[in-house]
DRENKOLGU-587000 format. One record per atom (N, C-alpha, C): residue number from 1; residue in one letter; chain; atom name; x, y, z. Coordinates in nm, 3 decimals, always signed. Layout:
N
{NUM, A, A, CA, {X, Y, Z}}
...
This chain:
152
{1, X, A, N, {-6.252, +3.213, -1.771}}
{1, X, A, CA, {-6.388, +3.260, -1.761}}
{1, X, A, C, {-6.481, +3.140, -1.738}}
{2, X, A, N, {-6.540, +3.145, -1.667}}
{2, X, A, CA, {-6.648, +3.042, -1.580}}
{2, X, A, C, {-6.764, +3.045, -1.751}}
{3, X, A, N, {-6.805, +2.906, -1.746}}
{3, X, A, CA, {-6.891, +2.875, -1.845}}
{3, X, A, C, {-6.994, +2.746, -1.760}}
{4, X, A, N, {-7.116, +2.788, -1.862}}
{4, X, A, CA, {-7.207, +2.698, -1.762}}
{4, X, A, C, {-7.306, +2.622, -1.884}}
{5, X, A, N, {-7.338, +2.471, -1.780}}
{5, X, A, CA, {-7.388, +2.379, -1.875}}
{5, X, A, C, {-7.516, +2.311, -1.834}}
{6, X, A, N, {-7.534, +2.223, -1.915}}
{6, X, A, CA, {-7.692, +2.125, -1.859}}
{6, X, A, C, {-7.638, +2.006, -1.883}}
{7, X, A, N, {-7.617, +1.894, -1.778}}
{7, X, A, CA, {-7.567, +1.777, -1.840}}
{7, X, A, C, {-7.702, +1.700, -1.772}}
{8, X, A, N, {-7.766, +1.565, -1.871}}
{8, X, A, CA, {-7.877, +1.487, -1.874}}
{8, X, A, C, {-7.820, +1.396, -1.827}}
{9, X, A, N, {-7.950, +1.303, -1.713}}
{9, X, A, CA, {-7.898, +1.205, -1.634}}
{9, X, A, C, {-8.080, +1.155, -1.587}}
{10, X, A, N, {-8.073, +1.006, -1.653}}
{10, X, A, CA, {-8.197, +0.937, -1.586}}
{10, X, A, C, {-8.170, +0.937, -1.465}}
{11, X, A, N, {-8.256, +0.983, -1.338}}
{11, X, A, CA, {-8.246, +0.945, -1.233}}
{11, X, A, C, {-8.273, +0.829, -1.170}}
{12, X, A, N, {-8.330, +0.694, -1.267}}
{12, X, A, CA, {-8.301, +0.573, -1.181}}
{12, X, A, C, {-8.165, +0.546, -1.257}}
{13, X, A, N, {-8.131, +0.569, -1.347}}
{13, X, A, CA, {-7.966, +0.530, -1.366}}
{13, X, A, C, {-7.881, +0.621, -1.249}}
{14, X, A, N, {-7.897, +0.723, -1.273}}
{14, X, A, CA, {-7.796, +0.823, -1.165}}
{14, X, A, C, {-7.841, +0.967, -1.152}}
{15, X, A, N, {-7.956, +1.028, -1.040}}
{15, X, A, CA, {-7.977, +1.111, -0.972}}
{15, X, A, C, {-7.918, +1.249, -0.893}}
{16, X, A, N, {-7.940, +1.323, -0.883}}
{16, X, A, CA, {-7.850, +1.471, -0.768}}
{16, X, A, C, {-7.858, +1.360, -0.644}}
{17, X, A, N, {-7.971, +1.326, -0.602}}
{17, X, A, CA, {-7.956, +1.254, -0.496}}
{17, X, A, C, {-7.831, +1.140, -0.462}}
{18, X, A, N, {-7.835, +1.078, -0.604}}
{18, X, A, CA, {-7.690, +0.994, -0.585}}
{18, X, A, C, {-7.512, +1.098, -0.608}}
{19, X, A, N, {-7.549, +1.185, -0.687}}
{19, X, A, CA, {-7.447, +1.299, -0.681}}
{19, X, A, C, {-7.464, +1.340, -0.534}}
{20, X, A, N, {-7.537, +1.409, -0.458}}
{20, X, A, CA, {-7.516, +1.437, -0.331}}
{20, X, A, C, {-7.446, +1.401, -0.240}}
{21, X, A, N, {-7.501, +1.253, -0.255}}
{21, X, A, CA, {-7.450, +1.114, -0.148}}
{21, X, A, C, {-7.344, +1.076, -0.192}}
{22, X, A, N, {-7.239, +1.111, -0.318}}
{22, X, A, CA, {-7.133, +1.028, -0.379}}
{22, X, A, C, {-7.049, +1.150, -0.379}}
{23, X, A, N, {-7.094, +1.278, -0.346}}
{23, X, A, CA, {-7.039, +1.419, -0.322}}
{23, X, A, C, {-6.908, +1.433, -0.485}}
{24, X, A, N, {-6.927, +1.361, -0.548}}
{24, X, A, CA, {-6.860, +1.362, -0.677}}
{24, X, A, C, {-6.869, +1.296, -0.780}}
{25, X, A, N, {-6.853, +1.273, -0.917}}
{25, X, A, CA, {-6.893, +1.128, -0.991}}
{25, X, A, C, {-6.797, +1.180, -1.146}}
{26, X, A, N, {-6.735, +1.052, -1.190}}
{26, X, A, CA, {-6.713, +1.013, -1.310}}
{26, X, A, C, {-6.813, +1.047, -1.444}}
{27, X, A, N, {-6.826, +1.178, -1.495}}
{27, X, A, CA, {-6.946, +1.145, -1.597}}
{27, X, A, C, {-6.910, +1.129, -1.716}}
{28, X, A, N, {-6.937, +0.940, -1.722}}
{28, X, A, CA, {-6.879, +0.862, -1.797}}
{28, X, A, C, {-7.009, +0.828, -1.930}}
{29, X, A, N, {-6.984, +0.703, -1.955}}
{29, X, A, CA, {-7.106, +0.675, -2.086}}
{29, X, A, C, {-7.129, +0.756, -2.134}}
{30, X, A, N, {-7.102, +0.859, -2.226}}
{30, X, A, CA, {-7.126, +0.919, -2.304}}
{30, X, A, C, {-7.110, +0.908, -2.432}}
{31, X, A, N, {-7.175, +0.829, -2.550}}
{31, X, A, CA, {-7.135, +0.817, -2.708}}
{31, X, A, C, {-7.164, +0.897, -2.771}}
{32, X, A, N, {-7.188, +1.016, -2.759}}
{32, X, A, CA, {-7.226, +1.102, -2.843}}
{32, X, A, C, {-7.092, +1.188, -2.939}}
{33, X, A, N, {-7.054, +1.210, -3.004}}
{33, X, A, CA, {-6.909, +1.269, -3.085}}
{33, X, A, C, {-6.943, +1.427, -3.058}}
{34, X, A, N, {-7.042, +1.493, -3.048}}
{34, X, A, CA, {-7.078, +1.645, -3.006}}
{34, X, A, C, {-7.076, +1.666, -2.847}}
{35, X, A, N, {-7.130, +1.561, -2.799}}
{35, X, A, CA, {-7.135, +1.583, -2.634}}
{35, X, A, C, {-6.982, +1.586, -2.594}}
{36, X, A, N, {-6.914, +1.446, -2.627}}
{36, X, A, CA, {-6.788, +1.451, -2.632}}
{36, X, A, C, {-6.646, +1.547, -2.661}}
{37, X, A, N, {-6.693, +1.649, -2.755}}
{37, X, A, CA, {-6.613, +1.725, -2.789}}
{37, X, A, C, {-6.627, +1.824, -2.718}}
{38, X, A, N, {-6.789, +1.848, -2.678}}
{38, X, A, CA, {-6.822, +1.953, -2.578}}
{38, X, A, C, {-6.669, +1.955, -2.436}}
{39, X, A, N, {-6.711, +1.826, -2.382}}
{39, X, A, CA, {-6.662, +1.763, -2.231}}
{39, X, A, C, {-6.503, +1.794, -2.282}}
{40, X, A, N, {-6.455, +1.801, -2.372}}
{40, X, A, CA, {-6.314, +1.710, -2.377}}
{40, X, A, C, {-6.263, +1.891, -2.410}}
{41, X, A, N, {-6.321, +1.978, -2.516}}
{41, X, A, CA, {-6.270, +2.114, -2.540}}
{41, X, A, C, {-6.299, +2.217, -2.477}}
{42, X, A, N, {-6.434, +2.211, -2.389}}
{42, X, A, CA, {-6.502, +2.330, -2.368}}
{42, X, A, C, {-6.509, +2.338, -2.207}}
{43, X, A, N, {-6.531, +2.246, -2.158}}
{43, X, A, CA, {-6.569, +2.258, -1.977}}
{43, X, A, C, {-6.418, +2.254, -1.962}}
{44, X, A, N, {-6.429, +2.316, -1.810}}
{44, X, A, CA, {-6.314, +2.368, -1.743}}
{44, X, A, C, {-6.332, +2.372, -1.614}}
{45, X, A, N, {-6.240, +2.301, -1.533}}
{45, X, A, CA, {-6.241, +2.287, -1.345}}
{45, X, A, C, {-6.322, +2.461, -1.304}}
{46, X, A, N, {-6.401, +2.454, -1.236}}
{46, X, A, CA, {-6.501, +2.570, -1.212}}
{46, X, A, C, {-6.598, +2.565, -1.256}}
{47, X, A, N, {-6.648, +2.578, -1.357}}
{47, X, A, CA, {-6.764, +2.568, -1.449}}
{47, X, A, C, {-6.893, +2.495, -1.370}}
{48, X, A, N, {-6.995, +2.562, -1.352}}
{48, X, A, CA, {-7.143, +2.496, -1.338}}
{48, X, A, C, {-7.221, +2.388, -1.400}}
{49, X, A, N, {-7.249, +2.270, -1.328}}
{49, X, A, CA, {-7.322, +2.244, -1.432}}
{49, X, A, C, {-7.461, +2.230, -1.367}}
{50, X, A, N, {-7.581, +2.256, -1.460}}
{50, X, A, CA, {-7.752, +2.199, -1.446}}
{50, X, A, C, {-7.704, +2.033, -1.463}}
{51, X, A, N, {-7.801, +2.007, -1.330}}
{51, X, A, CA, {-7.813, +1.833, -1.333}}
{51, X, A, C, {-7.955, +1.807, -1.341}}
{52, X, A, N, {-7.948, +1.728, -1.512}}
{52, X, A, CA, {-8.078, +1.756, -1.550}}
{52, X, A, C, {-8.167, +1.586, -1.573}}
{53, X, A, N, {-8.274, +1.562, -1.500}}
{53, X, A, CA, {-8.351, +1.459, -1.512}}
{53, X, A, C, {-8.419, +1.458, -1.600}}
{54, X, A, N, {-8.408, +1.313, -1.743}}
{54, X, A, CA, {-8.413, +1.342, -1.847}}
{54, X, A, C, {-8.512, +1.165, -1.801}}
{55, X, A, N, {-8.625, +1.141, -1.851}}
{55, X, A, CA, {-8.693, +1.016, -1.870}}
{55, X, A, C, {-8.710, +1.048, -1.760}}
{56, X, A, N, {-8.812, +1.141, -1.671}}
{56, X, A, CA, {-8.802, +1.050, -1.531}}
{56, X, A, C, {-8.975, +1.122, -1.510}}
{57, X, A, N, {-9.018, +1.135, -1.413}}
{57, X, A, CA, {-9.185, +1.129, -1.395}}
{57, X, A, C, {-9.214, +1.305, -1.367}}
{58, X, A, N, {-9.100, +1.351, -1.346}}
{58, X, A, CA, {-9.088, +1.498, -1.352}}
{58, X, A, C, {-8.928, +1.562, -1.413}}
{59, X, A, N, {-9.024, +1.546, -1.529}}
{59, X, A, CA, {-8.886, +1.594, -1.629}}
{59, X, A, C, {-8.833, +1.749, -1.589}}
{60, X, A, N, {-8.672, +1.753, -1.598}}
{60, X, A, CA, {-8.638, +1.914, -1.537}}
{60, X, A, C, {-8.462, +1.915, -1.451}}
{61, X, A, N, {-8.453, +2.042, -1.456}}
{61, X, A, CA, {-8.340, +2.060, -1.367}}
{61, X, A, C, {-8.387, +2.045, -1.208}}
{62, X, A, N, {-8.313, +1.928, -1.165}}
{62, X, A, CA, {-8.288, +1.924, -1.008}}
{62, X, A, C, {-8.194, +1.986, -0.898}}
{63, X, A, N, {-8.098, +2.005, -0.960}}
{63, X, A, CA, {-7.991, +2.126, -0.923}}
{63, X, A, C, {-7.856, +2.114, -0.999}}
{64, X, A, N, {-7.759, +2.123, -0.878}}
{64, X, A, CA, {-7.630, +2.255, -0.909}}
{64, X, A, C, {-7.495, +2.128, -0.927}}
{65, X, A, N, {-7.378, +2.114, -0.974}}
{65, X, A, CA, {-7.282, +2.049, -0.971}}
{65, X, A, C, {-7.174, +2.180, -1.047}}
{66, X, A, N, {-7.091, +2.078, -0.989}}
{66, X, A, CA, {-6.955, +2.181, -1.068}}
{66, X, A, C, {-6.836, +2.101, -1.163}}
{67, X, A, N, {-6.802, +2.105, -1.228}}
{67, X, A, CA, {-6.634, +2.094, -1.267}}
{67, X, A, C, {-6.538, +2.070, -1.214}}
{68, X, A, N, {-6.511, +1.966, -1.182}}
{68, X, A, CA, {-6.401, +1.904, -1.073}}
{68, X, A, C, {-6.213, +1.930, -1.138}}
{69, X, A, N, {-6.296, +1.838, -1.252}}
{69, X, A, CA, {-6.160, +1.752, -1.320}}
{69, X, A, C, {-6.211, +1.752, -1.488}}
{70, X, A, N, {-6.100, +1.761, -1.558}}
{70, X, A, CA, {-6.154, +1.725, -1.737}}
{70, X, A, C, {-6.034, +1.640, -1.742}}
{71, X, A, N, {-6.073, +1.602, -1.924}}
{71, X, A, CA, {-5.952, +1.545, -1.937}}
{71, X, A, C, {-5.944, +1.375, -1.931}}
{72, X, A, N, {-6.050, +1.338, -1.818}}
{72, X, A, CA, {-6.034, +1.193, -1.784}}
{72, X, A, C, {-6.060, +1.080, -1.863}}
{73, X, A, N, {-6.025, +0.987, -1.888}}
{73, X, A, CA, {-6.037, +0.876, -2.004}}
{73, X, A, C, {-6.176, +0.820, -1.956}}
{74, X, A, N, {-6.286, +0.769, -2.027}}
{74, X, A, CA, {-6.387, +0.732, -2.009}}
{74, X, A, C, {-6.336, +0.590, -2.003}}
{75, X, A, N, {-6.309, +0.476, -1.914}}
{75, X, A, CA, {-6.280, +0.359, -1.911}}
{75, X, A, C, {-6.385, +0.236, -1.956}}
{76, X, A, N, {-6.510, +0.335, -1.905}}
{76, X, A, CA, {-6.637, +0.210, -1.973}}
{76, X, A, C, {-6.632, +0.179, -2.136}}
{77, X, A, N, {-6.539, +0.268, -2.200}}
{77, X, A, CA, {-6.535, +0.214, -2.323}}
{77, X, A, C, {-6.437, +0.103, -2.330}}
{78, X, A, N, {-6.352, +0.079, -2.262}}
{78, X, A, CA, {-6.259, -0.069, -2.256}}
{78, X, A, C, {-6.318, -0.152, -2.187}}
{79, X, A, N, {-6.420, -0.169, -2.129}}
{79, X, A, CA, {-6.492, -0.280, -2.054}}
{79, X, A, C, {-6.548, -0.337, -2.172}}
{80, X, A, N, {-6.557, -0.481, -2.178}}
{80, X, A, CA, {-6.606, -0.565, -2.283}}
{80, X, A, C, {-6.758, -0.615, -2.223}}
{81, X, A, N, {-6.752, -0.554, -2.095}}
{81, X, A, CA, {-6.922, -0.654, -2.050}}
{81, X, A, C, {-6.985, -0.458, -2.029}}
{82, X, A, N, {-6.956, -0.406, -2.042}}
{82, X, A, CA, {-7.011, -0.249, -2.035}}
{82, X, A, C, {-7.134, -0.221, -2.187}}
{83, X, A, N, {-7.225, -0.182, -2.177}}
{83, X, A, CA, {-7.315, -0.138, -2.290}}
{83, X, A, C, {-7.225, -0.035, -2.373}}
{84, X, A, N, {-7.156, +0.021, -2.311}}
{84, X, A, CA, {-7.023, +0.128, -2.326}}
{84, X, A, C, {-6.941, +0.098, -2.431}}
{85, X, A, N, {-6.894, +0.005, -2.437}}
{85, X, A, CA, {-6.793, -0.100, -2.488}}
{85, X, A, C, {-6.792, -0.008, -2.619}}
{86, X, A, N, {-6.661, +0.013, -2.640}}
{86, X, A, CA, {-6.615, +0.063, -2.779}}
{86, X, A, C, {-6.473, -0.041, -2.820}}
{87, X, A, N, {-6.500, -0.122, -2.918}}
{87, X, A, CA, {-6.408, -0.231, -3.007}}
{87, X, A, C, {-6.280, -0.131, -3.003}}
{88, X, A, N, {-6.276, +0.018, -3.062}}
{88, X, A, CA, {-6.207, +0.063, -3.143}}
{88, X, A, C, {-6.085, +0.148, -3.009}}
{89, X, A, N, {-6.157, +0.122, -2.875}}
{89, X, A, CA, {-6.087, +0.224, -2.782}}
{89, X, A, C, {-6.009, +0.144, -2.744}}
{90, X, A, N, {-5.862, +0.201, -2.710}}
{90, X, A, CA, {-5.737, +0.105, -2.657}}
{90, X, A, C, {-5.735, +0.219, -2.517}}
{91, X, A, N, {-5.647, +0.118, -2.431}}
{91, X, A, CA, {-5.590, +0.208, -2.326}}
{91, X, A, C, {-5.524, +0.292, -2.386}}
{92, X, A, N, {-5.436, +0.346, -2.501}}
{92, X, A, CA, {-5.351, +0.436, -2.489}}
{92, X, A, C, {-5.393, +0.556, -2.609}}
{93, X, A, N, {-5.518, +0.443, -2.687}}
{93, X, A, CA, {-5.610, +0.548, -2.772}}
{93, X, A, C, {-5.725, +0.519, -2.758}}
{94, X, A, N, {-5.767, +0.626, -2.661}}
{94, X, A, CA, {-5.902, +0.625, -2.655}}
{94, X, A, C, {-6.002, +0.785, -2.662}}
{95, X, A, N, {-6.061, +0.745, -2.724}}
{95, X, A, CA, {-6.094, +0.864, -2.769}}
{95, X, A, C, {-6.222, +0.930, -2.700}}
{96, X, A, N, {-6.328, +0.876, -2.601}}
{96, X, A, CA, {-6.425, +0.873, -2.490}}
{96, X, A, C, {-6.348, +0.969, -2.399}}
{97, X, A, N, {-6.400, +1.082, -2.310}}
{97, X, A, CA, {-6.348, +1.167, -2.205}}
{97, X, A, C, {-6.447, +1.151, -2.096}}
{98, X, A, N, {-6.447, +1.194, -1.966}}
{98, X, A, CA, {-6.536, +1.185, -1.887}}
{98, X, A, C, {-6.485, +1.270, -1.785}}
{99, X, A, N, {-6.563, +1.391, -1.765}}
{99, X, A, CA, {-6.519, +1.524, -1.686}}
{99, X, A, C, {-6.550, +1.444, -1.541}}
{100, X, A, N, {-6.510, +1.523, -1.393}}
{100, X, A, CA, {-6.553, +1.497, -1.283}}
{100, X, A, C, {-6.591, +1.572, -1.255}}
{101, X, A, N, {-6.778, +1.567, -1.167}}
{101, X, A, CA, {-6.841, +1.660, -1.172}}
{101, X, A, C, {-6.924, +1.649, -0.992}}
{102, X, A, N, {-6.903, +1.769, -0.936}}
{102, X, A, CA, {-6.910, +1.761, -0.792}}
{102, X, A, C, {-7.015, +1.835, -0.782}}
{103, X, A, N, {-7.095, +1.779, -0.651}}
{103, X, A, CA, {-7.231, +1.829, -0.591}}
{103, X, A, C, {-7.187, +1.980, -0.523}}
{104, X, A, N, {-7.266, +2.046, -0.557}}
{104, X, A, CA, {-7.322, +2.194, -0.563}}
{104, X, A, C, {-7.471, +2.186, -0.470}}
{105, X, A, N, {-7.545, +2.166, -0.487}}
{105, X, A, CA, {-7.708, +2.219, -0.427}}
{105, X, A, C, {-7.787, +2.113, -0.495}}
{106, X, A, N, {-7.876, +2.062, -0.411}}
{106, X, A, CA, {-8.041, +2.019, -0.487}}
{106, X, A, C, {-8.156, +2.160, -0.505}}
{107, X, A, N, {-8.210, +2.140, -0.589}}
{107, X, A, CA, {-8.330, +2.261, -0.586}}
{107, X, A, C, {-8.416, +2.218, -0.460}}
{108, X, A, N, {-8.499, +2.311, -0.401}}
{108, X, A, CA, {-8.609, +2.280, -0.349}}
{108, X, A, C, {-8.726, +2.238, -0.439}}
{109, X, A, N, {-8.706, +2.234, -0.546}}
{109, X, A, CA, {-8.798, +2.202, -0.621}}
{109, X, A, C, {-8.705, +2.207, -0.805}}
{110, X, A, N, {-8.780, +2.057, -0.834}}
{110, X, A, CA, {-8.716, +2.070, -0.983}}
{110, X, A, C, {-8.812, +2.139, -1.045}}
{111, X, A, N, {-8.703, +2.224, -1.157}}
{111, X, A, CA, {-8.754, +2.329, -1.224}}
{111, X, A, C, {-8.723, +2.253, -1.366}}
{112, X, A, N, {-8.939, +2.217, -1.386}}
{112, X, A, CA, {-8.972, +2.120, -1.506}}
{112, X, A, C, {-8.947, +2.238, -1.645}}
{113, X, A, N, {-8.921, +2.124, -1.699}}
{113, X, A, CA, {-8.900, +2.146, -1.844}}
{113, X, A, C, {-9.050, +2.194, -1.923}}
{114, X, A, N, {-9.171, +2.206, -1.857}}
{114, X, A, CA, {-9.258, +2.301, -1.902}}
{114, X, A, C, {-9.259, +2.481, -1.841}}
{115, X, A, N, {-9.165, +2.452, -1.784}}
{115, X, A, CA, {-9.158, +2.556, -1.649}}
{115, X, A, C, {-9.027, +2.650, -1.765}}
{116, X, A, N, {-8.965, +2.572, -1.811}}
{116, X, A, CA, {-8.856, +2.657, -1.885}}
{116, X, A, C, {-8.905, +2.675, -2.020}}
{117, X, A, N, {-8.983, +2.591, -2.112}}
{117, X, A, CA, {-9.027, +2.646, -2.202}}
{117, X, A, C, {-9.112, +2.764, -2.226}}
{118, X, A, N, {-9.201, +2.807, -2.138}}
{118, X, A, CA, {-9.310, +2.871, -2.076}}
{118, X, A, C, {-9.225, +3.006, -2.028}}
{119, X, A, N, {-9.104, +2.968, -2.034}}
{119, X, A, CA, {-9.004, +3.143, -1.963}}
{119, X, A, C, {-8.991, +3.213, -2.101}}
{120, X, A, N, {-9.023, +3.282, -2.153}}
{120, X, A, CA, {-8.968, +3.350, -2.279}}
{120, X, A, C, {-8.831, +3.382, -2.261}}
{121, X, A, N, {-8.729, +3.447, -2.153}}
{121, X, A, CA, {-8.658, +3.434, -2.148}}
{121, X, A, C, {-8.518, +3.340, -2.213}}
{122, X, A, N, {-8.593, +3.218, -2.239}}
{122, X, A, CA, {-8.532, +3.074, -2.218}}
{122, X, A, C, {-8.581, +2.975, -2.296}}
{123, X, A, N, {-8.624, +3.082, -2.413}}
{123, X, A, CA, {-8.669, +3.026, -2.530}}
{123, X, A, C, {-8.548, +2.961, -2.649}}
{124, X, A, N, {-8.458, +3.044, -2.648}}
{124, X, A, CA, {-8.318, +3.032, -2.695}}
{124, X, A, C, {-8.204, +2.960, -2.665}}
{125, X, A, N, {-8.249, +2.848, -2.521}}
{125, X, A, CA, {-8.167, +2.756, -2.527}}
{125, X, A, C, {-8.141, +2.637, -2.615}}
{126, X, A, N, {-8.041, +2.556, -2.615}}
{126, X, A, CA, {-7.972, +2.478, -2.696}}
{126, X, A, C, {-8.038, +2.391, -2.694}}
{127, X, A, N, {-8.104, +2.375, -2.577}}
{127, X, A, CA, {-8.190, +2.218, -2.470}}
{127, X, A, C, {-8.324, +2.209, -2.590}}
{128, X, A, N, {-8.322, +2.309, -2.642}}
{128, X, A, CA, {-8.470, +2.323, -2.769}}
{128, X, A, C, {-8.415, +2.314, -2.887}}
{129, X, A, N, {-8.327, +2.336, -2.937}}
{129, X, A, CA, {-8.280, +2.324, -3.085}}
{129, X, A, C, {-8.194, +2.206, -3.116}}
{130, X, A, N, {-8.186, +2.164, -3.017}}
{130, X, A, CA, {-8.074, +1.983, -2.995}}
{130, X, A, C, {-8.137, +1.890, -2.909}}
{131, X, A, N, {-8.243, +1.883, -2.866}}
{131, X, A, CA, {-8.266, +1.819, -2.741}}
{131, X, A, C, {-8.242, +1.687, -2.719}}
{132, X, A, N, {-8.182, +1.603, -2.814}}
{132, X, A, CA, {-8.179, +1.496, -2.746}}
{132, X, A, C, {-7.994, +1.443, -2.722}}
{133, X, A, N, {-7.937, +1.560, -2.714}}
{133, X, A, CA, {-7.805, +1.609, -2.658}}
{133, X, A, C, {-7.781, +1.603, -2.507}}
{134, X, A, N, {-7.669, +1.494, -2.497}}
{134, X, A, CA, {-7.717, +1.508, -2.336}}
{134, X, A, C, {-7.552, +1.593, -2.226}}
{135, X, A, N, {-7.548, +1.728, -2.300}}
{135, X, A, CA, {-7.430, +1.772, -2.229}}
{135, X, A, C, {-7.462, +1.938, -2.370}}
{136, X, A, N, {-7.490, +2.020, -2.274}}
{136, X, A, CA, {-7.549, +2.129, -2.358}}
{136, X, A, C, {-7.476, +2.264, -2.281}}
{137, X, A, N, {-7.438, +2.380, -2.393}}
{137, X, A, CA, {-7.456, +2.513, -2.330}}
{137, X, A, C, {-7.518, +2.591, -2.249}}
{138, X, A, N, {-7.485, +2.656, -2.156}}
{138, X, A, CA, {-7.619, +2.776, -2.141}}
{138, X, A, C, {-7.526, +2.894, -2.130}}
{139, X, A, N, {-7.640, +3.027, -2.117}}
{139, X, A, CA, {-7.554, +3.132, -2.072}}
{139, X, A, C, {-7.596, +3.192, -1.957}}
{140, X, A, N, {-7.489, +3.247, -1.917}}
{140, X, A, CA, {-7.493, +3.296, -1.755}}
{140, X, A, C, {-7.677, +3.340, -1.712}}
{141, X, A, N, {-7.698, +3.433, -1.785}}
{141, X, A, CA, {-7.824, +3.457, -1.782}}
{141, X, A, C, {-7.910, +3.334, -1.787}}
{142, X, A, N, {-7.929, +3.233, -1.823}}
{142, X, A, CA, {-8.042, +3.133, -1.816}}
{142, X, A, C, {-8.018, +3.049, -1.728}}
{143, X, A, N, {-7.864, +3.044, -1.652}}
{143, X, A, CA, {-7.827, +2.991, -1.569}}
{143, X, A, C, {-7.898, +3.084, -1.428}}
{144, X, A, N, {-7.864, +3.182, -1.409}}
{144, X, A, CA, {-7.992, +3.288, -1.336}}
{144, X, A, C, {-8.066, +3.276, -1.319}}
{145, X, A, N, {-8.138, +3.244, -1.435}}
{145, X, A, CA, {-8.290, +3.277, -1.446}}
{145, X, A, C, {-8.370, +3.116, -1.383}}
{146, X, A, N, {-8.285, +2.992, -1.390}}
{146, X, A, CA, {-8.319, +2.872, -1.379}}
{146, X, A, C, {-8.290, +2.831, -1.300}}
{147, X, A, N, {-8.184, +2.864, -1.167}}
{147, X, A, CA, {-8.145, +2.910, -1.033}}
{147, X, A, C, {-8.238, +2.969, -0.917}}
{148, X, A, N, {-8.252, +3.062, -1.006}}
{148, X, A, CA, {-8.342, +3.164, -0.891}}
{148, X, A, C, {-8.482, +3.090, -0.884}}
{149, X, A, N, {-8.549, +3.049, -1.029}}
{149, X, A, CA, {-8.679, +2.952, -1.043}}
{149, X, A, C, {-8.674, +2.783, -0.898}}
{150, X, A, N, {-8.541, +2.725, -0.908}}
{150, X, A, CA, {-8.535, +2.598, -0.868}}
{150, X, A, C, {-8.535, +2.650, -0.689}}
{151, X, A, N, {-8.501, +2.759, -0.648}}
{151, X, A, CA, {-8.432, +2.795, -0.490}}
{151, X, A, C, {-8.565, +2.836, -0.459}}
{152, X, A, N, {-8.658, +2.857, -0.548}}
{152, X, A, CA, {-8.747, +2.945, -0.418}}
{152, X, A, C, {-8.877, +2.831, -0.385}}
C-alpha cells in the first residue's frame, strides 16, 4: 500500500530544482532517531514524497518525488571531515539509513506553509504537532488536497 510523506530540505543546501537536475538523490544527513526510524521502517520503493523548503524566503511544499530505494547506509556518518560524522558508526554497524528519492514534478507554485495552515482541512498534520521533524507522515487526503493547491 502506497504511503505518503513530507521530507524537509533547505534549498540553498539542496532544492526540487537540484532534485530535478540530479533526477534522483541520496537522502542522507539525517540525525534525527524518529526521522530515522521513519526512513529505515516505514517508506517503501513507490511511496510519494512532499519536497519541502524549510529556512528558505518562501517557506512550503515545492513539489513531488518518489521512493526509489530504502534500506541504504547513510555513509556521511563514516566521513570524519562530514558535519555528519558519527564516532560510533562502523562500516558494518551503522545505524544512519538514507532512502533514494526521485524527481516527480515541481509545483507551479510553492504551496506556503501559511497556505496549509489556513486549510482547515490540514489542520491535523504531523508538520504542526512535530515541526521541527524533518521526514513526516501525511495522508492520502492531504496529499490531495496539497497537490491540487501546488498544480494550479
Amino acid at each position: 500500500m502506497k504511503k505518503y510523506w513530507l521530507i524537509k530540505s533547505e534549498p540553498d543546501s539542496y532544492s526540487i530544482d537540484d532534485l530535478k537536475k540530479d533526477k534522483s538523490t541520496l537522502w542522507e544527513n539525517i540525525r534525527n532517531y524518529r526521522a530515522r526510524n521513519i526512513m529505515r521502517d516505514e517508506m517503501q520503493p513507490g511511496d510519494l514524497v512532499f519536497f519541502y523548503h524549510s529556512m528558505a524566503k518562501l517557506t512550503g511544499i515545492a513539489g513531488i518525488g518518489k521512493v526509489v530505494q530504502v534500506g541504504l547506509p547513510d555513509d556521511s556518518a563514516l566521513d570524519k571531515k562530514s558535519e555528519y560524522y558519527d564516532p560510533k558508526a562502523t562500516k558494518d554497524k551503522n545505524p544512519w539509513v538514507a532512502p533514494k528519492i526521485g524527481f516527480v514534478s515541481k509545483f507551479k507554485q510553492v504551496v506556503t506553509l501559511e497556505q496549509i495552515k489556513n486549510n482547515k482541512k490540514l489542520s491535523g498534520m504531523s508538520l504542526f504537532r512535530v515541526p521541527r521533524l524533518s521526514v513526516h507522515p501525511i495522508t492520502k487526503s492531504e496529499f490531495e488536497i496539497i497537490k491540487n493547491l501546488g498544480e494550479k
